[in-house]
Structure formats: structure tokens, C-alpha cells
C-alpha positions as CSV (number, residue, x, y, z in Angstrom):
1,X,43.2,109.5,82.2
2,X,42.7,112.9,83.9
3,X,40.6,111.2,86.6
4,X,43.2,108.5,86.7
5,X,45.8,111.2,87.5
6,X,43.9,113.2,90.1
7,X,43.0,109.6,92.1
8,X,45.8,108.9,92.3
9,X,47.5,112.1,93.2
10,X,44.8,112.3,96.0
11,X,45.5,108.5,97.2
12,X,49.4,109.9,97.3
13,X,48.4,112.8,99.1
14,X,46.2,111.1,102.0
15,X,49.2,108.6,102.8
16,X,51.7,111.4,102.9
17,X,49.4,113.0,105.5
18,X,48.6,109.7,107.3
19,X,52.4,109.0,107.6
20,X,53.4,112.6,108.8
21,X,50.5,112.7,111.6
22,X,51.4,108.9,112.7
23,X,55.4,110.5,112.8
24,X,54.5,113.1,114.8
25,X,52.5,111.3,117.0
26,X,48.8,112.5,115.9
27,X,47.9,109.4,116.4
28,X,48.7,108.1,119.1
29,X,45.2,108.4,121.3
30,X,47.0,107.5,124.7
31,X,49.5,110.5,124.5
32,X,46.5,113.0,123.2
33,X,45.0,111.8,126.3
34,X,47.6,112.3,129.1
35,X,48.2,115.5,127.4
36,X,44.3,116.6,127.5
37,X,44.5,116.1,131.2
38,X,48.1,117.6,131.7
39,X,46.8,120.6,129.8
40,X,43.6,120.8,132.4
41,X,46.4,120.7,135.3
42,X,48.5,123.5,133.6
43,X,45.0,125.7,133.3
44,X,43.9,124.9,137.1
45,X,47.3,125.9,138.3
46,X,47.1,129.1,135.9
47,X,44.1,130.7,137.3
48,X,43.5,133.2,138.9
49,X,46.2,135.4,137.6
50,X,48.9,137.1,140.1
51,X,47.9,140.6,139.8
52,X,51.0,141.0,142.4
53,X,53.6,140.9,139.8
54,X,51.6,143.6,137.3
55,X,53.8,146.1,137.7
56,X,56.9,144.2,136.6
57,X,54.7,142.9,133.5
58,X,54.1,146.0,132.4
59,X,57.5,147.3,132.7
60,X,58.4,144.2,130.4
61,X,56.0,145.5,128.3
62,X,57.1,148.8,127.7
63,X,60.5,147.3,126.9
64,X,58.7,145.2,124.5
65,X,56.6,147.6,122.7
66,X,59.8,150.4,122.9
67,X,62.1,147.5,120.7
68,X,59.2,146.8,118.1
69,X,58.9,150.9,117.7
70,X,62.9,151.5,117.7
71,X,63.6,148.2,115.4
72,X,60.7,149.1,113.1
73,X,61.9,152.6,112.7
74,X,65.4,151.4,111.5
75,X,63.8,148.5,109.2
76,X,62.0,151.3,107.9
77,X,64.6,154.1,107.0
78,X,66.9,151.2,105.7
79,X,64.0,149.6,103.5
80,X,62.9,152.6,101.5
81,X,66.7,152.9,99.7
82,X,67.3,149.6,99.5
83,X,63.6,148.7,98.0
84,X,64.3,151.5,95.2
85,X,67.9,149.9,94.2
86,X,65.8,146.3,93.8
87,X,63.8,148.2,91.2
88,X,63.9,146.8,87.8
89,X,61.6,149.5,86.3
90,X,64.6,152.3,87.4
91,X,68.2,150.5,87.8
92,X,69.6,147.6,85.5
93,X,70.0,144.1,86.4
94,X,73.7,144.2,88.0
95,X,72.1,146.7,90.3
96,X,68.9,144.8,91.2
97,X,69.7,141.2,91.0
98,X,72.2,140.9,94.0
99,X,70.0,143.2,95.9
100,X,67.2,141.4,96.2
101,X,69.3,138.2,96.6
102,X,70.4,140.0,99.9
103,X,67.1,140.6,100.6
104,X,65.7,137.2,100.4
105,X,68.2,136.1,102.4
106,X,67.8,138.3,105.2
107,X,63.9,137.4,104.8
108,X,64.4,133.9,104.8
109,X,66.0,133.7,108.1
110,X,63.4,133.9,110.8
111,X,63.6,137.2,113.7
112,X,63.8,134.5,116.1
113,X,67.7,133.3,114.9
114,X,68.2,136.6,113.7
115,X,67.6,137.2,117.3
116,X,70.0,134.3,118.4
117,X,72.9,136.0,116.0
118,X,72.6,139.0,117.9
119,X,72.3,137.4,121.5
120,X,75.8,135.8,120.9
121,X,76.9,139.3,119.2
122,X,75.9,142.0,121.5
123,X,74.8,139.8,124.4
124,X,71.5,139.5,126.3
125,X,68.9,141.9,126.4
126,X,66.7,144.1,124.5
127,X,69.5,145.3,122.1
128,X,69.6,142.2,120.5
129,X,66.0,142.3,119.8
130,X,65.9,145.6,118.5
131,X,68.6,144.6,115.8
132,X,66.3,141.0,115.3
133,X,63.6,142.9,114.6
134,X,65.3,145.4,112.7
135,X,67.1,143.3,110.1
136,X,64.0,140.8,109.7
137,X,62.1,144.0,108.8
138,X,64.1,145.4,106.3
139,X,63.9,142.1,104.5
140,X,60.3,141.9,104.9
141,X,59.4,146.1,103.8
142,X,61.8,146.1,101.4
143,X,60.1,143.2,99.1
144,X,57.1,144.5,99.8
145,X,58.1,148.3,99.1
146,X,59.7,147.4,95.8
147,X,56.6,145.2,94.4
148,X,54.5,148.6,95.5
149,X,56.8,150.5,93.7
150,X,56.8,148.7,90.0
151,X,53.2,148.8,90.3
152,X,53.3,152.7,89.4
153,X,52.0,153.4,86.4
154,X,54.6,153.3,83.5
155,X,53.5,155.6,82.0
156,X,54.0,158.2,84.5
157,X,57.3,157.1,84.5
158,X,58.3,157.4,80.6
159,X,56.6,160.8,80.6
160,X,58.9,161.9,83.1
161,X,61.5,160.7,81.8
162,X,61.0,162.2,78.2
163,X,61.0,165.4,80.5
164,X,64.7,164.9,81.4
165,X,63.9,163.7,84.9
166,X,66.9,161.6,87.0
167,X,66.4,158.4,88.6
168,X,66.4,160.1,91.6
169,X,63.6,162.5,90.8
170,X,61.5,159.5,89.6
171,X,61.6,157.8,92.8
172,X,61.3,160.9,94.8
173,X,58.5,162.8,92.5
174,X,56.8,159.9,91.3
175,X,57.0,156.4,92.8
176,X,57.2,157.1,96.5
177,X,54.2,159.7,96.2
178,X,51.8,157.0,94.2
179,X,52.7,154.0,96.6
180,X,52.5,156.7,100.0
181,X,49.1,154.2,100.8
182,X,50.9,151.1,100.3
183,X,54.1,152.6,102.5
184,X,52.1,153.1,104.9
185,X,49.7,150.1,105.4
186,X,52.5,147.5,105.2
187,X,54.5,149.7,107.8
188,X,51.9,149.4,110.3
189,X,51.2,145.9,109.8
190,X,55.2,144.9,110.5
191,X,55.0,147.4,113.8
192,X,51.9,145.4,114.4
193,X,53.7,141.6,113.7
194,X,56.8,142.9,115.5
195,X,55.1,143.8,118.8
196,X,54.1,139.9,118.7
197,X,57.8,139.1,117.5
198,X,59.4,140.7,120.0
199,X,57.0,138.9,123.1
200,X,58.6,136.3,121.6
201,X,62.3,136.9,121.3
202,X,62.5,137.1,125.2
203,X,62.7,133.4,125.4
204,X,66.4,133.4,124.0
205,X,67.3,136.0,125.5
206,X,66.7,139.3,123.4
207,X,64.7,141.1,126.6
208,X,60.7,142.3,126.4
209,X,57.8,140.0,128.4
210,X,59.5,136.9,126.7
211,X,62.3,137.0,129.0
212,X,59.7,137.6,131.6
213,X,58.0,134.7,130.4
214,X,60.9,132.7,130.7
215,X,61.6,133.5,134.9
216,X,57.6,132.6,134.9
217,X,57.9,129.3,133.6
218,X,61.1,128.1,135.4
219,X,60.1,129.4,138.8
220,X,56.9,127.1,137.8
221,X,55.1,130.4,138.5
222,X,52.0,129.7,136.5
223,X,49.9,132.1,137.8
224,X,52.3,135.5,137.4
225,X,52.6,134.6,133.9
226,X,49.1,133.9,133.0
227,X,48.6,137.6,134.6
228,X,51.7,138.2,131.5
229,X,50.1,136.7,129.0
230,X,46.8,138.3,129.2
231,X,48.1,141.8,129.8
232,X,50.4,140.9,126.5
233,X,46.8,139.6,124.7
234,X,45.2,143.3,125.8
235,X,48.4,145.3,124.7
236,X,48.3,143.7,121.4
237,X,44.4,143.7,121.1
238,X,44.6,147.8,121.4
239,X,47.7,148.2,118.9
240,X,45.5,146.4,115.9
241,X,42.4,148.1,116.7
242,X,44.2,151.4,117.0
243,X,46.1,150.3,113.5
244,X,43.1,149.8,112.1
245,X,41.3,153.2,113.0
246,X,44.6,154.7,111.5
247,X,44.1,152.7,108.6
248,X,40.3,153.7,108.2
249,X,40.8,157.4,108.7
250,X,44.3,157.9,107.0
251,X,44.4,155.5,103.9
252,X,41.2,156.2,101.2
253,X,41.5,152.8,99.5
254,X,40.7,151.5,103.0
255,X,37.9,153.9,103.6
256,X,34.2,152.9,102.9
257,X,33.2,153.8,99.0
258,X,31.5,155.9,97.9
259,X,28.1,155.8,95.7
260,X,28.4,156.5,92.2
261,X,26.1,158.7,91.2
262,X,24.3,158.2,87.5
């Protein structure tokens, strides 16, 4: 019966995925075709890169990496409180329960609209994708910061507790102090994503290299913007390798073991 059940759950499975490629065109050999060649046009008229317009690519740049660092900070400082008010191991359900609701809301909605919301609020330019990448990362730390933190030890926690200690001495003394690695990890792998978020916000509008990008591709300027996207590949390159040297150096459950001796 079991073997019954899994043919036939795989039979369902392989014409779900047949229908969904044929819908989206997968299949269709004559458009994969035309768009093989088109794509070999698009990488002619690409190369060599218009070192010309370097300058102005890295200004866009700067812009970019200055909103990731500015939007990350403010995720940040506004995701430590809010991650200890969704703790369940410190504050009671009415507490916790509509926080993280808000939370997973504000997760749910990509930094992209988020940065469409705040193109129509504040207008163009890199303002509204400091506040995109600012409100997608407090969503994101927070659920991350809070899971860190109710993986402290209870223990730890009734002891101090027994000793009289507040909520706020808990958090402060206890939970932030035994999840400092985890802190710290997760916040450089969202400045990390948000660098790459934010080359992307420019194309509605919300400033960096995107809305370099953008000029690029409707002045049909292939060139200057293959010379942006490969300065954008180094830039990002350099930011995870230097993440991961902090990581290596700074955070000892990152760093190589140790033999135990007998």
C-alpha cells in the first residue's frame, strides 16, 4: 500500500512539474532557441566594458554600500528591543504573540515593495532604500535574534531569577551576553544580503547602481553597464571575504577546533 502511495504521489508530482514547465514555456525548444542566440547578441554587445563611465559607477556604489550600512544600522538598533519583547521565555503571551505577528508581516513583504512603499512615500532616491532596507531588516534580525535568544540556557535564567533579578537584567546580564556570537554573525550576514538588496532597489527608484543600472539599460548602453555590473560583482566579492575573515577571527564557534587532548 505504502509503495502504492509513494507511486502515485511521485506520478502526481512529475505531471505537476511537466504542466508548470509547459506554462511557462520550458518547453517550448523554438523560444529557448531564439533566446540562446539573443542572449549571445546581448553578450557581444556587452563586451568590452566602458571603463569611461567608472567613475560614475563607483559613485553609485558608494551610495549603494552607504544605504545598506545606514539601513542596517537602524534594522539593527530597532531589532534588539523588539526581538526581546517576542520572547516567550521573559514576557507572556499578550506581549509576545502580536509582536511577532508584526514581525512576520514586515518579513513577509519583500525589501523590493517595501522599497516601492517608500518610493511613493518619500519619493525617489536613496532614502527610500535606506527605509526598504531598514524595515525588511528588522523583520528578518528580529526572528532570528529572538530564536537566539530562547536558546539560552534555562537554567541560567531560573537561577537568576531565584536571585531577584528583573526582566530587564535578564536580558541585559544574561541573554544578550550568551547569544553576543549569534548577534553578531546574523548582523553581518544581513549587511552582507543588503549590499545585494540594495543594487537591486535602484531599478524602482530607491537610488544605489540599480538606478544606474536602469539609465544603462534604456540608453541601450550595454557596455557602461557591464563595466557596473562587474565593479558591483568585485565590491560584493570583497565585503563576503572581509565578513568572513571577521567571522574567523572574531567569533570562536567559527574558529578552527581545537585538539582534545587525552
Amino acid at each position: 500500500m505504502r509503495r502504492i502511495e509513494k507511486s502515485l504521489g511521485g506520478l502526481l508530482l512529475l505531471v505537476a512539474l511537466t504542466y508548470s514547465a509547459q506554462r511557462i514555456g520550458l518547453l517550448d525548444l523554438s523560444r529557448l532557441s531564439r533566446g540562446f542566440g539573443n542572449l549571445g547578441e546581448l553578450v557581444y554587445e556587452v563586451l568590452p566594458p566602458n571603463p569611461a563611465v567608472l567613475p560614475e559607477t563607483l559613485m553609485a556604489l558608494l551610495e549603494t554600500i552607504q544605504m545598506a550600512l545606514v539601513g542596517t544600522f537602524i534594522g539593527f538598533t530597532l531589532s534588539l528591543p523588539l526581538s526581546t519583547l517576542g520572547l516567550r521565555t521573559i514576557f507572556p503571551s499578550i506581549v509576545t504573540v502580536p509582536i511577532r505577528i508584526v514581525l512576520s508581516i514586515i518579513r513577509t513583504i519583500p525589501a523590493l515593495f517595501w522599497a516601492i512603499i517608500y518610493v511613493i512615500a518619500v519619493g525617489l532616491g536613496p532614502l527610500a532604500g535606506t527605509l526598504a532596507i531598514a524595515t525588511y531588516t528588522v523583520g528578518y534580525l528580529s526572528k532570528l535574534y529572538y530564536e537566539a535568544f530562547e536558546s539560552v540556557d534555562t537554567e541560567i535564567l531560573d537561577t537568576l531569577r531565584c536571585a531577584g533579578a528583573s526582566k530587564f537584567s535578564l536580558i541585559r546580564f544574561a541573554i544578550i551576553p550568551e547569544s553576543m556570537n549569534a548577534l553578531v554573525s546574523q548582523l553581518l550576514f544581513i549587511f552582507e544580503y543588503n549590499i545585494r538588496s540594495s543594487a537591486v532597489l535602484g531599478f524602482v527608484g530607491a537610488g544605489g547602481v540599480g538606478f544606474l543600472m536602469v539609465n544603462f539599460i534604456e540608453r541601450l548602453q550595454y557596455q557602461s553597464l557591464s563595466t557596473t555590473i562587474v565593479s558591483t560583482l568585485l565590491i560584493v566579492l570583497f565585503i563576503d571575504l572581509a565578513s568572513s575573515q571577521i567571522r574567523r577571527r572574531y567569533l570562536p564557534q567559527l574558529q578552527r577546533p581545537h585538539m582534545v587532548r587525552a
